[in-house]
N, C-alpha and C positions, 0 to 999 in steps of 0.2 A: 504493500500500500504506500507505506513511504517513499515516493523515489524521485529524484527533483529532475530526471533525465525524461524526457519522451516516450518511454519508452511501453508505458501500459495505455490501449487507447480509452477516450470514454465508457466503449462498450466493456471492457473489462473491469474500469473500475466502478459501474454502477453493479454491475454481477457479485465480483467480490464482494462488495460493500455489502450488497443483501444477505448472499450468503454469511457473512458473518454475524452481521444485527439478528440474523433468524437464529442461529445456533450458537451464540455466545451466552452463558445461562449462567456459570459460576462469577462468583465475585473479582478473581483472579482474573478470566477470562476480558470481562468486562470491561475492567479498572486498566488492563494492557490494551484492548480496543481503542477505550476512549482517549488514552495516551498518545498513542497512532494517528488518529483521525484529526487528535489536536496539533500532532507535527504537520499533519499533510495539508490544512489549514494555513498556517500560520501563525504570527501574533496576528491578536484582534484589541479592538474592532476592526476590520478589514477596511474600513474608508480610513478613517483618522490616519491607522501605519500607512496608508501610501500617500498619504496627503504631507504626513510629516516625512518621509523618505524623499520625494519628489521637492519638497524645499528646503532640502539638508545644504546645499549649495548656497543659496540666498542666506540663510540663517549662521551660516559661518560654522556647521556640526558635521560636516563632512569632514572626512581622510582629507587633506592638502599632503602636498609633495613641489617643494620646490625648483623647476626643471633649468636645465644649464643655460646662463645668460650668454645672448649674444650680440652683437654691436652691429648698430644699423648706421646707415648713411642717411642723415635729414636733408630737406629739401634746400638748406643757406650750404651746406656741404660738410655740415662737424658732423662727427661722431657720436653716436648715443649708444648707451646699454639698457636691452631690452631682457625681461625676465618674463617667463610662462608662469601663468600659478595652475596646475593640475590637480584636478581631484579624484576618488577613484566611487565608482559607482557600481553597486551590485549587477553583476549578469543576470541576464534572462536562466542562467543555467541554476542560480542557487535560489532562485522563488519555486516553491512546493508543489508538487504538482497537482494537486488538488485547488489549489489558489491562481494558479495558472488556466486551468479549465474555466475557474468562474468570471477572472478578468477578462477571457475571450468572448464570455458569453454565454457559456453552457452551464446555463441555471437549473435545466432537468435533472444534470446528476447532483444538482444541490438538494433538489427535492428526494431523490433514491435514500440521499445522506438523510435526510432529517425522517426518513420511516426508517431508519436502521435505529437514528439516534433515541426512537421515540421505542422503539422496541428494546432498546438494552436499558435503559432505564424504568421501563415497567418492570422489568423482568429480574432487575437488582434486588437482592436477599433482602430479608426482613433483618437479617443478624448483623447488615453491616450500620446499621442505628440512621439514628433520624436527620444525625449531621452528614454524614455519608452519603444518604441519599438528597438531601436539599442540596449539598453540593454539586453532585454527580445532574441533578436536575438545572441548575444556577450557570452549571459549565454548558450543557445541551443547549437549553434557550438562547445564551449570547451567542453562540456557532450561527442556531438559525438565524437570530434577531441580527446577526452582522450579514450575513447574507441576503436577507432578504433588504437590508440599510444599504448594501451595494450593490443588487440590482435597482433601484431606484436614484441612482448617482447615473453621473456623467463618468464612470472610468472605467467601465466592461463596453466592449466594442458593440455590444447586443443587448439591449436592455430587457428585464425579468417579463416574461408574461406574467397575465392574470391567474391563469391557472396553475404558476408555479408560487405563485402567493398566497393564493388559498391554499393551498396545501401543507406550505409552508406554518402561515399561521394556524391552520388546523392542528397539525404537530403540538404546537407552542402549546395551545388549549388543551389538548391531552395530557402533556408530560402536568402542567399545571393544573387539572381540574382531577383528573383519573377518573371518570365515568366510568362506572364497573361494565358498560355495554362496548363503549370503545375499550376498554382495558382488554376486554375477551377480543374481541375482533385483531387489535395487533397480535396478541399474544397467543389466543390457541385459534381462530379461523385462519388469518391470514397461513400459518403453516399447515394446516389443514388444505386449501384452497392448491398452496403450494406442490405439496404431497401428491394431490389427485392430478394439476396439470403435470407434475413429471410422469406419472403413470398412465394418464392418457399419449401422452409421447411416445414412451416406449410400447405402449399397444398398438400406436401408429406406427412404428419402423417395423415391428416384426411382423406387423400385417403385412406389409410393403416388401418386406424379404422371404414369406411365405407366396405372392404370388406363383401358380402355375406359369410355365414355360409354356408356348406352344412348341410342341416335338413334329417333326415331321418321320414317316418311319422311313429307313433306308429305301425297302422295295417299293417304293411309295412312286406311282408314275408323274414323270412330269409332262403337262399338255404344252405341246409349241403352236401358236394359232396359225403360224404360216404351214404348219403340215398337218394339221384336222381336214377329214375328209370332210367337204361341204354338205353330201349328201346326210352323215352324221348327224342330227340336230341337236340330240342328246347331247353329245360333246358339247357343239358347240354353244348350249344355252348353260351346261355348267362353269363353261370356262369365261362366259359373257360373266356370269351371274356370281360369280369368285372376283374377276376384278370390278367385278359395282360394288362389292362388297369392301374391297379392299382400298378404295377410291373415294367410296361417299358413305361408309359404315354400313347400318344396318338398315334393315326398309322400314319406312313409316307407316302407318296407319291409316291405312284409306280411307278411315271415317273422321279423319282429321281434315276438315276441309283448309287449314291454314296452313298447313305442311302443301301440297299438293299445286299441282301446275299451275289450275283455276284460281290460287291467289295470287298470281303472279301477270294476270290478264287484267288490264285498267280500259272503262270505259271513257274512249276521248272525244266522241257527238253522242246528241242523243238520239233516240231511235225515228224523229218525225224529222230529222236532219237530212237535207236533201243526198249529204253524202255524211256514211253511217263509218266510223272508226274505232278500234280498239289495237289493244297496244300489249303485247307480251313480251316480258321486261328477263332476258337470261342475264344474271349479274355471273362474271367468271373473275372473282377477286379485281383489278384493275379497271377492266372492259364493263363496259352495261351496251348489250347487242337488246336494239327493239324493233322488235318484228311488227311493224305496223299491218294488218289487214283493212282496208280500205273497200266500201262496197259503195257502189253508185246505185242510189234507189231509184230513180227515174228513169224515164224511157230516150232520155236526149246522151247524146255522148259528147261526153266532155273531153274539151282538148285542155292540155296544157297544165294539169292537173300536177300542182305540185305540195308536196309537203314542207312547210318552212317551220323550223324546231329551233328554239333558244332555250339556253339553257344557265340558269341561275344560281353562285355559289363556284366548287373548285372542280366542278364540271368542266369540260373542253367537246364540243361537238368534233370527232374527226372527219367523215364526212358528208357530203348534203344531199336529199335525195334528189335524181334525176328529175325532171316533167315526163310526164306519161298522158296516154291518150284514154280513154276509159270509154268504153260502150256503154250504152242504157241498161240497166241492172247487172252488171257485169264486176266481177271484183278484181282485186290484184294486190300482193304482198311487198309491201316497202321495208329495205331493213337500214337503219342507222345507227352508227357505233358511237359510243360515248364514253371518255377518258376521265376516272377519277382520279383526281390528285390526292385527297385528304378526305380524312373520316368526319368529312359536315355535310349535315341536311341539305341537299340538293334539288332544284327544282328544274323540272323540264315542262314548256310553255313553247304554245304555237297555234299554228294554225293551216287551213288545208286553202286556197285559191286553183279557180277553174275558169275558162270557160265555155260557152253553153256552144254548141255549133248551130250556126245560122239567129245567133242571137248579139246583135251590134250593144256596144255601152262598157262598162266596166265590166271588172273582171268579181266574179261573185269568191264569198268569205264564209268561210266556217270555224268560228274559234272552238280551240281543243281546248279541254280540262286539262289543267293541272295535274303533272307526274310528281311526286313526290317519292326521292329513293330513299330507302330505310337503310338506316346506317347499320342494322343489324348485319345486314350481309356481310359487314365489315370487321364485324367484332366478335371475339373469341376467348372464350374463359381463357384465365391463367393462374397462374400462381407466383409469390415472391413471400419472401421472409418478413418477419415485421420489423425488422432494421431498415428495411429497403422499403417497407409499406411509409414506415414515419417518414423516413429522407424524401420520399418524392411529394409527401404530404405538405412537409412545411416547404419542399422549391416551388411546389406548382402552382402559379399566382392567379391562376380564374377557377372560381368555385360558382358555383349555380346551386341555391338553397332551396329544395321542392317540398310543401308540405305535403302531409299525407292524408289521402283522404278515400276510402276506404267500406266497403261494406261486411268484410271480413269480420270476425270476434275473434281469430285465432290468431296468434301472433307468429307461430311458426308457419302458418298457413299461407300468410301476406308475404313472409321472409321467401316463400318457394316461391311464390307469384310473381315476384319480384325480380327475383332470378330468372324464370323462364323469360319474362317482359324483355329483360336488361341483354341477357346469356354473359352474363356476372358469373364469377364464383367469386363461394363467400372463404373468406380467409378462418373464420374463426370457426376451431372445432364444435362438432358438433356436440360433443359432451356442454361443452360453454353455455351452448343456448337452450339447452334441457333446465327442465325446474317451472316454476308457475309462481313468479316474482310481481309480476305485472310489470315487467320492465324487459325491451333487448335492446341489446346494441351489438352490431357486427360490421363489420371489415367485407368488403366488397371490389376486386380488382378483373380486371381485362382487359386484351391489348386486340388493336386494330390490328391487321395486314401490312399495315405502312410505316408500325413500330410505334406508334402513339400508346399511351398508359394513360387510362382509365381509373379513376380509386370514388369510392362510393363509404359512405358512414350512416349507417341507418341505426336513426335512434328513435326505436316503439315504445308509446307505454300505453294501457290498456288501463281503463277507467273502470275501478270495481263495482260498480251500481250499474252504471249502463252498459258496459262491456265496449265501449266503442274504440276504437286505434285511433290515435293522435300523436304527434312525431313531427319529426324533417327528416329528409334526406340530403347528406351533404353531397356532391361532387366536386372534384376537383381532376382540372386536368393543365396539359401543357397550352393547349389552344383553345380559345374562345368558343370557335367552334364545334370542338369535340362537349365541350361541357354543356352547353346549351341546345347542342342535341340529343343528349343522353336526354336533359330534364326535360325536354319534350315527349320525348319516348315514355318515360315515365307518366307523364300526365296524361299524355293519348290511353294507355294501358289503364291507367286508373278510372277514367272516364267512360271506355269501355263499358272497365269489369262496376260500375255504377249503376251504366246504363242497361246491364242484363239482367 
């Protein structure tokens, strides 16, 4: 813990730190902790020593050292002797390295410290007397109360959040008050809580290393599709039906009309429209290919029948459809490619111009509906660690705030909802969110095609009289547009699931 070198990062010394405050129990144990903790600190109070270190100079309290005089040439051309007054000022290398974390700004391992500090002081014997412990309490409070006096200064490069304050002074109130209900909560829940997360861990790695293998057996034939007999069908609908398999997972449900092709079919006129459109939308990760079907309901043939397509957002139309001639009720397939750049709500807008044969004047108009592409196509559960969940939490400077709003009563029920809505996965195990608290909160990541990072923070509580969910939904991403599409996603889905 001690060590004024670089050499333990953050994440190590908030680990250690706990792990010790959790199992340091005897008086011995404690009294050497709180020793350590007080080296790796510093003298306190933490503003005043670097206020007075920082004008040891001006105040004339510094180390001086007289450096060797030397003779200058003045401007009439005598001689003068000039003398250096040097002083020596501490390195970066001999300040603690616990007090070096908090000057940079890293006020959350101040908060790890003061649940350790707040745990070895409950947890100090009864036998080592009343002075003992008001001390051992007198020395904890001034640690937090100087930390919490310099995050609120101008001399850490990062000033203290809110929530490392309250927490902070929540400690203070505990070591000072001992509520016998927070007293159990540090002392026997909190290692409790502990205990079960390590153990859920390790039932997650040996599930993880229990997976079956797929084995293939030695005499086990392999199909090559360029030498299956055509006349074969068998073959060849096993070896179709292996790589769809192996390509796009497993078959959907046919009675899922949202899975299925016919959701992917938008109508673009309406049906008394002189000329009638619909638009089937194949998204292949980058490309969005639309198969425009176009039918002329009348009995005149149109010349000149073009389709004109804009499109709104990180869309790029590649290219435009040709002019075509159309007979009186007669149809024809138009196709046009489109280039997505980036995981945002994208709009595609236009319109169809024709005109009539043997008919003088302008050229007649039929405006299209609005295409709207779902950015789900784009987006793909994942997973990261929660070091890596917090670091992109606090860089990622657009968050989109969505209330919840909801006909569900279940909490776990909304959380899966949510998920399929989003195609999220949720970070926090599932042991976590077991229980009937009237409260969740979970962790929610996935990443685009294009490498963009998604993070979601859903926070339900559930009203015990009426049962109703009420919450926010945080996101936060790197782009504007990636956050502000998610929260619409989220509200379309919610509005939906309302309106059935």
């Amino acid at each position: 813990l001690y060590c004024t070198k670089p050499l333990l990062k953050q994440w190590y010394q908030r680990r250690v730190r706990g792990i010790l405050g959790e199992y340091c129990t005897t008086k011995t144990q404690i009294l050497a902790l709180i020793e350590v903790i007080a080296k790796c600190v510093g003298a306190l109070p933490i503003v005043d020593t670097e206020i007075r270190e920082s004008t040891l100079l001006w105040k004339g309290e510094g180390e001086f050292k007289m450096a060797s005089n030397q003779s200058r040439v003045t401007v009439d051309g005598t001689y003068a002797t000039q003398s250096a007054l040097a002083t020596t000022i501490a390195s970066s290398d001999e300040i603690p390295q616990l007090r070096k974390f908090l000057l940079a700004g890293e006020f959350f391992l101040g908060a790890a410290l003061a649940t350790s500090l707040t745990k070895i002081t409950l947890r100090m014997p009864a036998a080592s007397g009343a002075l003992g412990q008001n001390k051992l309490n007198a020395q904890c409070m001034l640690i937090l109360t100087s930390i919490i006096h310099l995050g609120r200064s101008s001399l850490p490069k990062r000033p203290i959040s809110d929530d490392d304050v309250d927490w902070l002074s929540l400690c203070i109130r505990v070591i000072n008050d001992r509520s016998p209900l927070l007293v159990d909560i540090f002392t026997r829940a909190c290692r409790s809580s502990l205990q079960h997360m390590i153990g859920t861990f390790l039932r997650m790695e040996l599930t993880e290393t229990k997976k079956t293998l797929i084995r293939t057996d030695v005499d086990a034939l392999i199909n090559f599709s360029h030498l299956v007999n055509v006349n074969d069908n068998k073959a060849v609908d096993e070896l179709e039906l292996s790589l769809l398999q192996a390509t796009e997972g497993t078959k959907k449900k046919e009675s899922d009309m949202s899975t299925t092709a016919l959701s992917k079919v938008y109508q673009l006129t309406g049906f008394s429209d002189p000329v009638y459109a619909e638009a089937y939308i194949n998204v292949n990760q980058y490309d969005i290919v639309l198969d425009v079907l176009i039918v002329n309901q009348t009995p005149d043939t149109l010349q000149n029948l073009t389709l004109e397509l804009a499109t709104l957002g990180d869309l790029k139309l590649v290219d435009k459809a040709s002019p075509i001639t159309l007979a009186g009720n007669d149809f024809c397939n138009s196709k046009v490619q489109v280039k997505v750049a980036s995981t945002e709500t994208g709009i595609i807008f236009g319109n169809i111009v024709y005109d009539i044969t043997g008919v003088s004047g302008d050229r007649s108009c039929v405006v299209l509906n609005d295409i709207h592409i779902d950015i789900m196509d784009y987006i793909v559960p994942s997973h990261c660690s929660d070091s890596e969940f917090r670091k992109m939490w606090a860089e990622f400077e657009w968050e989109n705030k969505v209330a919840i709003q909801t006909n569900l009563v279940d909490m776990s029920t909304y959380l899966s909802h949510l998920l399929t809505c989003t195609n999220m996965a949720c970070l926090t195990p599932d042991q976590a969110l077991h229980g009937d608290c009237g409260f969740l909160a979970a962790n929610l990541y996935a990443k685009s095609v294009f490498g963009e990072d998604a993070l979601a923070n859903v926070s339900v509580e559930q009203d015990a009289e009426s049962r109703v969910l009420t919450g926010h939904i945080r996101i936060r991403a790197k782009s504007q547009g990636m956050a502000l599409s998610l929260g619409d996603k989220i509200t379309i889905c919610q509005k939906k699931e309302q309106d059935a």
